[in-house]
TORPAMAR-546915 format. One line per 2 residues: their letters; for each residue x, y, z of C-alpha. Coordinates in Angstrom, 3 decimals, padded with zeros to 6 digits, always signed. Last residue first. Layout:
! residues N
A	X,Y,Z; ...
This chain:
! residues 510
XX	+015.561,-008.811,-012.026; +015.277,-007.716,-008.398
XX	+018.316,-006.085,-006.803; +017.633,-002.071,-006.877
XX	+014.289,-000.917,-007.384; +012.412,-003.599,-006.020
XX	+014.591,-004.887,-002.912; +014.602,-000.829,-002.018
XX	+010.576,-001.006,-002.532; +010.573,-004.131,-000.246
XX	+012.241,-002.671,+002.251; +010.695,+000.363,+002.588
XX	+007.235,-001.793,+002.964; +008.594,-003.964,+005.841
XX	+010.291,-001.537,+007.225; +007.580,-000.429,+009.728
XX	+005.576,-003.211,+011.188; +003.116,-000.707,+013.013
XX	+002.404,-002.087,+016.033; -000.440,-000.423,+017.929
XX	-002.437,+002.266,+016.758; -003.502,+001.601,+013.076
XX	-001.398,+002.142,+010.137; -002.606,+003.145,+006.929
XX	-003.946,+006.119,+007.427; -002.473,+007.130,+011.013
XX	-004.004,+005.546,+014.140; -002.523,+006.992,+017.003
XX	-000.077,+005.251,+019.850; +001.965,+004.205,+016.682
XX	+004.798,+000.957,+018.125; +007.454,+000.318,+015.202
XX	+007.947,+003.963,+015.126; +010.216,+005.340,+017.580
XX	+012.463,+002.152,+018.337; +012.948,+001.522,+014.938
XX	+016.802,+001.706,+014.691; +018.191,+001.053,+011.187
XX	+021.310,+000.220,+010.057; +022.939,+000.579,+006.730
XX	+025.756,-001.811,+005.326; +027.797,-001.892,+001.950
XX	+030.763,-004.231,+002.997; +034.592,-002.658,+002.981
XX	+034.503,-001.285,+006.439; +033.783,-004.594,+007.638
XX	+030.821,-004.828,+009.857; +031.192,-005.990,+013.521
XX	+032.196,-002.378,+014.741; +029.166,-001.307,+012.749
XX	+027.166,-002.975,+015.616; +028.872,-000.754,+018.426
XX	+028.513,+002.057,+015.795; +024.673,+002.067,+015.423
XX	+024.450,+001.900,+019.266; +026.670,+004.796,+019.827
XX	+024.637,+006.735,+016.835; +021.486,+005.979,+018.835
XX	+022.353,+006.487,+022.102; +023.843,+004.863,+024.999
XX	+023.359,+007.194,+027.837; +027.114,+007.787,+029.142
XX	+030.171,+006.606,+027.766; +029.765,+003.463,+025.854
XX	+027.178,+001.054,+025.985; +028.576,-002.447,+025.053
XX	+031.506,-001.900,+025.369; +034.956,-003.140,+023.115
XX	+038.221,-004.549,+022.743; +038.078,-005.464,+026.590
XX	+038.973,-004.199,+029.947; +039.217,-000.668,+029.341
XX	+036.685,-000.243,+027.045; +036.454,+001.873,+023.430
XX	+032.943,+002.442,+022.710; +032.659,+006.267,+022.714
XX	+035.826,+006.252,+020.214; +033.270,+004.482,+017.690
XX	+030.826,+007.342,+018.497; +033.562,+010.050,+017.818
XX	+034.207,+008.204,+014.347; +031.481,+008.874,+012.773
XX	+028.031,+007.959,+012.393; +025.465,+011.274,+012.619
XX	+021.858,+010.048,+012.054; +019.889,+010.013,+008.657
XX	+016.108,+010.614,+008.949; +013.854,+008.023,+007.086
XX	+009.997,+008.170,+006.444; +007.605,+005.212,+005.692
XX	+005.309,+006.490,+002.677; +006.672,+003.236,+000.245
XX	+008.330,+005.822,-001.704; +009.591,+008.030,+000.952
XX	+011.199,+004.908,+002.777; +012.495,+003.971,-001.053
XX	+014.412,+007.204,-001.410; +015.988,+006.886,+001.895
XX	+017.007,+003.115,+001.285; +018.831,+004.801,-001.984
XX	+020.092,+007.427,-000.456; +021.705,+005.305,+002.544
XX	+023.320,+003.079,-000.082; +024.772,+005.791,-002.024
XX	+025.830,+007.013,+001.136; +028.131,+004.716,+002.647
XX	+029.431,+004.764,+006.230; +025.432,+004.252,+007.357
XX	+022.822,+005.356,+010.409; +019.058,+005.660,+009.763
XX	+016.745,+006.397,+012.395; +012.980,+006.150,+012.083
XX	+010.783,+009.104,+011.114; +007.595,+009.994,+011.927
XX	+006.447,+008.470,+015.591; +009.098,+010.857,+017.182
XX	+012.940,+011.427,+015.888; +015.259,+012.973,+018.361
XX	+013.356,+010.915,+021.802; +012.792,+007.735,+019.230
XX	+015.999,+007.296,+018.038; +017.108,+007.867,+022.279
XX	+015.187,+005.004,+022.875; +017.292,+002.639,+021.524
XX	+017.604,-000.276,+019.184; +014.354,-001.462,+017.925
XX	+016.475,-002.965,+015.418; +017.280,-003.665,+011.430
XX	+019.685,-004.464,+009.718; +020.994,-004.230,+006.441
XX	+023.843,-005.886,+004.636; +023.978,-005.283,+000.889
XX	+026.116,-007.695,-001.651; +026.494,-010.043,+000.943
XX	+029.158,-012.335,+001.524; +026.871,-015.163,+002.571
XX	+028.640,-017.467,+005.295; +031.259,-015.069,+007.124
XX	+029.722,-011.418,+006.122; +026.247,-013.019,+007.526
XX	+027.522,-014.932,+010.296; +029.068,-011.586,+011.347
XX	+026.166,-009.646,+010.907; +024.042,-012.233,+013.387
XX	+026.724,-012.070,+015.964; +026.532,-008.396,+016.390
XX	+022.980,-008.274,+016.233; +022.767,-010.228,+019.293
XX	+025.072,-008.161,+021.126; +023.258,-004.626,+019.819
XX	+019.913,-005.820,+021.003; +021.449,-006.488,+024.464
XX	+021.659,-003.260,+025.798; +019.728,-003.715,+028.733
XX	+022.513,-005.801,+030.369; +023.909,-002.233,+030.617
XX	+028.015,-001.874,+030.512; +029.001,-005.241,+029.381
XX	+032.848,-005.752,+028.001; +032.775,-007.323,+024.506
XX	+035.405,-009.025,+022.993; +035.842,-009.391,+019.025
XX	+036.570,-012.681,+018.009; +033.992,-012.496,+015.211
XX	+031.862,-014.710,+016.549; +031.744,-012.454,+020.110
XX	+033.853,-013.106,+023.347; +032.267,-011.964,+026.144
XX	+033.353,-009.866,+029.300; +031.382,-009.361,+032.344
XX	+030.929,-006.005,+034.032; +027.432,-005.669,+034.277
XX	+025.884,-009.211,+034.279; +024.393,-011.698,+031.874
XX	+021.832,-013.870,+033.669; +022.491,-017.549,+034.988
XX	+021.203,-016.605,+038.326; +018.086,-015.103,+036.838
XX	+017.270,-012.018,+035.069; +015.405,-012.107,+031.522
XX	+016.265,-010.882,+027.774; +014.828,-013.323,+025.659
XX	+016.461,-014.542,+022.603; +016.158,-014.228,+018.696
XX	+018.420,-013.240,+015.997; +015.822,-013.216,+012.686
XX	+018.536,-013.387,+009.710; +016.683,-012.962,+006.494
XX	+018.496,-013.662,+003.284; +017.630,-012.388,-000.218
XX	+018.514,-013.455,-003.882; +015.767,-011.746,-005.974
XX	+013.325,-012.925,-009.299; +010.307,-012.101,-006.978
XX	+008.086,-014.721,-007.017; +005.243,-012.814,-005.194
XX	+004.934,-014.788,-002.402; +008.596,-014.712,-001.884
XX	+009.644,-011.417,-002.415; +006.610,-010.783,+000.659
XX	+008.028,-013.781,+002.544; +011.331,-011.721,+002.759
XX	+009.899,-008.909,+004.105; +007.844,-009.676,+006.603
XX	+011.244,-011.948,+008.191; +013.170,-008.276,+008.061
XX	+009.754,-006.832,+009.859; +009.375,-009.478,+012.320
XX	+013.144,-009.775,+012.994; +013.166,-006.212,+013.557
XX	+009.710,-006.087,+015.502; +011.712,-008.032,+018.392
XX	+011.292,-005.500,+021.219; +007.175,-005.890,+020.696
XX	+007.193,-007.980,+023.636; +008.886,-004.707,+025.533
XX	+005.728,-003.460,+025.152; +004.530,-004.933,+028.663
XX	+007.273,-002.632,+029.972; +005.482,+000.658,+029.800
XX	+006.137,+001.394,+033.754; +007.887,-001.569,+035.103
XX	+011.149,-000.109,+035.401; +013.492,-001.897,+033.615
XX	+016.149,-004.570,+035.286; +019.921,-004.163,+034.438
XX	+019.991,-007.653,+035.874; +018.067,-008.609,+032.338
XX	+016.477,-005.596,+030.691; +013.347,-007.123,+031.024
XX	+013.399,-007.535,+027.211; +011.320,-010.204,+025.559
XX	+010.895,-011.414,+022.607; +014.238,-009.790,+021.839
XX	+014.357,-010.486,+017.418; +017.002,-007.948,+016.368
XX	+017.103,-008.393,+012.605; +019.642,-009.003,+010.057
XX	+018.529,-008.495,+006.025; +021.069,-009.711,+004.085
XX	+020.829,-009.010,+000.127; +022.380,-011.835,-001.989
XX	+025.348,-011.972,-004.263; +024.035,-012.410,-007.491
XX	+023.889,-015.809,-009.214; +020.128,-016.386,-010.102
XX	+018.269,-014.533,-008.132; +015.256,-016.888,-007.255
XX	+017.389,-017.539,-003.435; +014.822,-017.089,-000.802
XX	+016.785,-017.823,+002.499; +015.254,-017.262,+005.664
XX	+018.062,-018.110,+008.562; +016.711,-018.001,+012.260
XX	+019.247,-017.839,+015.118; +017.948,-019.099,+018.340
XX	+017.971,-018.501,+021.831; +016.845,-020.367,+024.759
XX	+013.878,-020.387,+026.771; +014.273,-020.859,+029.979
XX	+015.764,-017.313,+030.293; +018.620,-015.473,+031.908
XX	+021.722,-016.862,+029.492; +019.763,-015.374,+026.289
XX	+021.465,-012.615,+026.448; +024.810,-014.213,+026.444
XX	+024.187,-016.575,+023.751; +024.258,-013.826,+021.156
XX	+027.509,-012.336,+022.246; +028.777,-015.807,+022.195
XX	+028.060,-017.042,+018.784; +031.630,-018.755,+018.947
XX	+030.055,-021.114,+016.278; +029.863,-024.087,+018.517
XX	+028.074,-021.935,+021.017; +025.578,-020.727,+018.423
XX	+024.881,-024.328,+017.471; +024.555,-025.856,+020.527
XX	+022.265,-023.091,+021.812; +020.099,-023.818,+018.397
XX	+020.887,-022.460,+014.762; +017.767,-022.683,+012.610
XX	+017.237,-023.193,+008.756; +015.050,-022.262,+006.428
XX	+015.608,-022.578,+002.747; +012.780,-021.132,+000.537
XX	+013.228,-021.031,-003.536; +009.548,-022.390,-003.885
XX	+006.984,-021.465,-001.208; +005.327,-024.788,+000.007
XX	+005.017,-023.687,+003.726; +006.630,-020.055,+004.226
XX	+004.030,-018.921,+006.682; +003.933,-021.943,+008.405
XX	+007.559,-021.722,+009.065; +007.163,-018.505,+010.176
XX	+005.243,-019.754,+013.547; +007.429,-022.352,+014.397
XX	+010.274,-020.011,+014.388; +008.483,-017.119,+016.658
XX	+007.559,-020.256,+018.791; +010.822,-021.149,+019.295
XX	+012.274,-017.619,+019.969; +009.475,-016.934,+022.308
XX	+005.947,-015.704,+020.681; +002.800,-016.963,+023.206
XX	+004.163,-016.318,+026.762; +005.896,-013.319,+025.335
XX	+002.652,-011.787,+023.804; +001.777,-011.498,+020.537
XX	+001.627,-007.924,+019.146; +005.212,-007.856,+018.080
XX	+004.821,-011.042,+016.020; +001.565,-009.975,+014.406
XX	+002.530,-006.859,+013.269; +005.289,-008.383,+011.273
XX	+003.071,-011.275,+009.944; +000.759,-008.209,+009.150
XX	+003.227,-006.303,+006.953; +004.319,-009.169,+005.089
XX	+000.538,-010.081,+003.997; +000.284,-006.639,+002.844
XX	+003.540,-006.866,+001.002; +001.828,-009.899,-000.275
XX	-001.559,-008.402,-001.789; +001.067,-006.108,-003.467
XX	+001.592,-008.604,-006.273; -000.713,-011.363,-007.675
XX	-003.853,-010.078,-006.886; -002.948,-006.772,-006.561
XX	-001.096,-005.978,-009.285; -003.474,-008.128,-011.059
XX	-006.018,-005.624,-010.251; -004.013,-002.277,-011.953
XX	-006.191,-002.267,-015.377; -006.295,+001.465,-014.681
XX	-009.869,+001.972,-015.613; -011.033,+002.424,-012.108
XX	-013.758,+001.336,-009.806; -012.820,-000.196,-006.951
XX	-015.489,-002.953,-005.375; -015.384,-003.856,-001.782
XX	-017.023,-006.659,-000.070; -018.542,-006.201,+003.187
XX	-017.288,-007.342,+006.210; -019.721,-009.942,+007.882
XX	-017.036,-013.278,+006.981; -014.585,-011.533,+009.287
XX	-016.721,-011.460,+012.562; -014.679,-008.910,+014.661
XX	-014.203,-010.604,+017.659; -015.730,-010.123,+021.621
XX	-013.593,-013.052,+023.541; -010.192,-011.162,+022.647
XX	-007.628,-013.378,+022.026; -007.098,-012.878,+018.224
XX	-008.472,-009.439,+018.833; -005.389,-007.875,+016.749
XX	-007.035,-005.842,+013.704; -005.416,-004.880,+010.522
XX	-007.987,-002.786,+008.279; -005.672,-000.099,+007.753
XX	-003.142,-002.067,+005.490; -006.017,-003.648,+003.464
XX	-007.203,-000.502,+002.492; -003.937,+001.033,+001.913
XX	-003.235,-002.019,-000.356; -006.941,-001.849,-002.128
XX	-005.843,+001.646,-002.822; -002.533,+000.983,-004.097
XX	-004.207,-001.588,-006.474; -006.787,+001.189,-007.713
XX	-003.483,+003.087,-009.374; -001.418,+005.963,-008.047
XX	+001.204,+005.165,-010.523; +000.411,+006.688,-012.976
XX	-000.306,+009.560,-011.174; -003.972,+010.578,-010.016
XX	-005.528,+014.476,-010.708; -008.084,+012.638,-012.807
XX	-007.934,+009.210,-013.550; -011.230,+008.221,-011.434
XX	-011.251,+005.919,-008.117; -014.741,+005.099,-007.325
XX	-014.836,+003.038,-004.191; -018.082,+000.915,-004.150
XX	-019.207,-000.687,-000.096; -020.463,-003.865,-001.116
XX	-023.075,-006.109,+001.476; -022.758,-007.104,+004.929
XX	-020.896,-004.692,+007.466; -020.115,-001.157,+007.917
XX	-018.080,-000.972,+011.604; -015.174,-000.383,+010.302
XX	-016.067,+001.514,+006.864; -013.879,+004.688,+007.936
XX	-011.245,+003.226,+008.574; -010.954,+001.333,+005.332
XX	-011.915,+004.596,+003.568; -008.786,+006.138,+005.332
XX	-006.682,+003.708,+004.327; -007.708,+003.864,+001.069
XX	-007.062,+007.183,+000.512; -003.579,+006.610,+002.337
XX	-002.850,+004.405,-000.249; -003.672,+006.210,-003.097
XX	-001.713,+009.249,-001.260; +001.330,+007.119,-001.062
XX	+000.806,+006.432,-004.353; +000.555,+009.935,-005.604
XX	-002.290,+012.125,-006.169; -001.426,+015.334,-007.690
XX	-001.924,+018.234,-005.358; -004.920,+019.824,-004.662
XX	-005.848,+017.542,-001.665; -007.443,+014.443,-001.544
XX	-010.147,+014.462,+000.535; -012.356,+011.684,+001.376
XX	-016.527,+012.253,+000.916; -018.205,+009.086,+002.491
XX	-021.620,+008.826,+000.425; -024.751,+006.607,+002.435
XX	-027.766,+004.998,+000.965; -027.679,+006.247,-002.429
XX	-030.210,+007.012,-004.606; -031.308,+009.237,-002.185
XX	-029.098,+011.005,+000.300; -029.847,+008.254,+002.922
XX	-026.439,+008.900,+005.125; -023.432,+011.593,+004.371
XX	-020.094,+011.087,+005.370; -017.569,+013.808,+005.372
XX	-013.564,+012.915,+005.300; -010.064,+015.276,+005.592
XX	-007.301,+013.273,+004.574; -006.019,+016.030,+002.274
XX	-008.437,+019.248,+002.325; -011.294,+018.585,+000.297
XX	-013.507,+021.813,+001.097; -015.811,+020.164,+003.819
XX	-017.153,+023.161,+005.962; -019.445,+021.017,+007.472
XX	-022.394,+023.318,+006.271; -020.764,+023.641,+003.260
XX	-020.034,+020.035,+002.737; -023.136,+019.268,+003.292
XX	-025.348,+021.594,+001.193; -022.763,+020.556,-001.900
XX	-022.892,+017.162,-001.691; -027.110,+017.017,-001.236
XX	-026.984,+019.256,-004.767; -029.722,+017.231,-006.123
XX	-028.789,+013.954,-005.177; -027.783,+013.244,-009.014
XX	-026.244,+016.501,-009.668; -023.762,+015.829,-006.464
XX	-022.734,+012.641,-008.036; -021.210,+014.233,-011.232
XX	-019.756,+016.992,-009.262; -018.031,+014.380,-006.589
XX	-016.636,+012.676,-010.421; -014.958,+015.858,-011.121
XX	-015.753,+019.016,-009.436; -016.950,+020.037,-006.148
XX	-016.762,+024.013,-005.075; -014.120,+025.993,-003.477
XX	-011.568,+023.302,-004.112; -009.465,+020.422,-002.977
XX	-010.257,+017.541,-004.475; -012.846,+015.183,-003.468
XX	-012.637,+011.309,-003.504; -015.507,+009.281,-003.392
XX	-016.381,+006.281,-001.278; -020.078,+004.811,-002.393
XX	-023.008,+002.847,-000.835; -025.426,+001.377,-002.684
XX	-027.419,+003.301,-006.073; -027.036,+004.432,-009.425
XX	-022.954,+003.414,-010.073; -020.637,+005.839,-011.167
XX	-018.509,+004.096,-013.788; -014.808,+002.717,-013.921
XX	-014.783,-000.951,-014.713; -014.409,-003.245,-011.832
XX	-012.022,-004.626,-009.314; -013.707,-006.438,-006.559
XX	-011.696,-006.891,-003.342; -013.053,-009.118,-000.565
XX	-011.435,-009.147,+003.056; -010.626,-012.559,+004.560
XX	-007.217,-012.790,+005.762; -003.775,-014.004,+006.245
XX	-004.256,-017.245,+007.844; -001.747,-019.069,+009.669
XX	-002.069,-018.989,+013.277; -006.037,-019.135,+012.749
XX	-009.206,-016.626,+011.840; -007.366,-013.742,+013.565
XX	-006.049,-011.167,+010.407; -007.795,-010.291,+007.300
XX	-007.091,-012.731,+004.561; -007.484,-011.942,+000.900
XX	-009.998,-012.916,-001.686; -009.377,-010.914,-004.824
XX	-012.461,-011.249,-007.296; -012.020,-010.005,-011.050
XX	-014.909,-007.446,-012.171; -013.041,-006.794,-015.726
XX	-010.542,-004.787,-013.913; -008.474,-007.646,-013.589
């Protein structure tokens, strides 16, 4: 593909369904004479390499700048230069002095993509030379990191970005790494967004319903698809009760979403389970009203868990995976859950209510169950915006992971730092079981005192057979970035759709 192969992808807002309109061109490696050019520096007391090359033909322009600017390459670090003749504007990015790895490829891009916001009409050229890259820091992880930064929600904003202005882009590389694009990584991208999306709607506009109607467009005409939906009937006939409960307070019921994409052959499939609370008032155990508005985001596990699951499936990957996308809307009314009342889960289990505003946990409690009950998974992972606590130990960088077996929680760690979305394991033991003992049922739903993250990762590991490989993760302190970050701008982040994907890669595909 790097025989000047067109990618046309879809940048976010043009309809419902559509993905994007940003325009890759994958070339040959060369330095081109004139037009506007990206170029990576490495860290150094003078240029070298291909900003060396370029700084010969302006006459030493790079140089003059970046000393006066003070521009040395440091990682991340940029310098943009206009009308240095031939070329009618040079953004310097820095790469570091370490070898470039993907996560720095995409963060490269990222950073170019951010840069070039407001550049419209015409090419912008990204060289992307061999030296100082690893293998597998390729041209394709560029145009991902690109693609990731370049999200925009303005889909009801009056004032939009007019996606047929943006310029095209052209990489230049000689690592033959287009079709990994094209036919490849252009999805995780596309995975990423639909989970973005879904949090960044708001509750008026993405209600479990909705949230269904709206991913069954996105998986129109993929082969080895299944969806199916489990409605109020269907939950109650089940003995779905847990997951009923919360939605009890709303007009709009709740729903159980199944994704399957079964190209596997006969493995046992990956589960994905994730907390999908359009909504979350709290219920009787009413929030305060500062911050609430991004309690529409409060269902960015279902988004990211449904993410990735169309990614395998755009891409044909030869993997057996289920997405479970437990959805319901957390509101007070007269029918409401309450404080002190006792359900009766799928699994039997009962469950005494301590905080109507821990209702993440019930849903997910339901939805693990159905998936040890009809699937016997090989892996069961799920995924939450669980507590607030994750996100008071962690910060923005790392989300929570919780786990009784560690070669699984390794090998979802690994693939976080892979895919440039860090992990940090949590205690799980059998204190925070003990926490969630009740005196008038076999379990509650907040334990003793704050609820926490390890209490909430073992109120939902109380539904998980000790036997069955299962990790949790709570995304409370990540899925929302109040700064933009290289790939990620503020907002939403969809985090976990990318780590997924990478553990799905390395460890179930064929």
């Amino acid at each position: 593909m790097f025989r000047t192969f067109f990618t046309t992808i879809a940048l976010l807002g043009l309809s419902v369904s559509a993905f994007a309109e940003q325009a890759f061109v994958f070339s040959s490696f060369e330095i081109p004479d004139d037009g506007r050019l990206v170029v990576p520096v490495a860290e150094g007391d003078a240029l070298s390499g291909v900003a060396a090359v370029i700084d010969e033909r302006t006459n030493g322009a790079l140089t003059a700048a970046a000393a006066e600017a003070s521009f040395v390459g440091e990682a991340g670090s940029t310098l943009t230069l206009y009308g240095v003749a031939p070329y009618s504007r040079i953004d310097l990015i820095g790469t570091g002095s370490e070898t470039i790895d993907r996560v720095a490829a995409e963060n490269f891009g990222g950073t170019a993509s951010a840069l070039l916001l407001d550049t419209r009409g015409g090419s912008v050229q990204v060289l992307w030379p061999a030296e100082g890259v690893a293998p597998d820091a390729t041209a394709a992880r560029v145009a991902l990191g690109f693609q990731l930064r370049g999200y925009r929600f303005d889909r009801h904003q009056a004032d939009k970005v007019d996606r047929n202005t943006l310029p095209s882009v052209r990489l230049l590389s000689d690592d033959a790494s287009g079709a990994s694009y094209d036919n490849d990584l252009r999805y995780v991208a596309e995975g990423v967004y639909l989970a973005r999306d879904m949090s960044s709607e708001p509750a008026n506009i993405i209600y479990p319903q909705s949230f269904i109607d709206r991913v069954r467009e996105k998986f129109e005409g993929l082969d080895n698809v299944r969806i199916k939906v489990l409605d109020e009937k269907d939950l109650q006939r089940l003995g779905m009760g847990a997951h009923l409960a919360v939605g009890f307070g709303s007009a709009r019921p709740p729903r159980l979403l199944i994704i399957e994409y079964m190209a596997g052959g006969d493995e046992a499939p990956v589960v994905l389970a994730g907390k999908g609370i359009t909504f979350d008032t709290g219920g009787i155990s009413l929030k305060g009203n500062d911050g609430m508005w991004m309690m529409k985001g409060d269902l960015g596990g279902a988004g990211v868990v449904t993410g990735t699951v169309l990614a395998a499936a755009k891409r044909g990957a030869a993997v057996n995976v289920v997405a479970l996308a437990a959805l319901a809307e957390n509101m007070p009314s007269e029918r409401a859950l309450r404080p002190g009342d006792v359900l009766t889960s799928m699994s039997g289990k009962t469950i005494e209510i301590s905080s109507s505003d821990a209702e993440g946990r019930l849903v997910l409690s339901d939805a693990v169950h159905y998936a040890q009950v009809n699937y016997e998974p090989d892996v069961l992972i799920n995924v939450a915006t669980l507590t607030g606590s994750v996100g008071r130990a962690l910060g923005e960088e790392y989300a929570g992971i919780f786990g009784r077996h560690d070669e699984i929680v390794e090998q979802l760690t690994a693939a976080s730092s892979a895919a440039g979305e860090a992990v940090w394991r949590l205690p799980l033991d059998s204190t925070h079981f003990e926490q969630i003992e009740s005196e008038y049922a076999d379990i509650i739903n907040s334990g003793v005192g704050s609820p926490g993250a390890s209490v909430g990762a073992a109120f939902i590991g109380s539904f998980v057979a000790e036997d069955q490989v299962w990790a949790h993760f709570d995304i409370a302190g990540v899925d929302y970035y109040f700064a933009d970050t290289p790939t990620v701008p503020m907002g939403y982040s969809g985090w976990g759709v990318r780590t997924l994907d990478e553990y799905l890669r390395r460890h179930h595909q064929n």
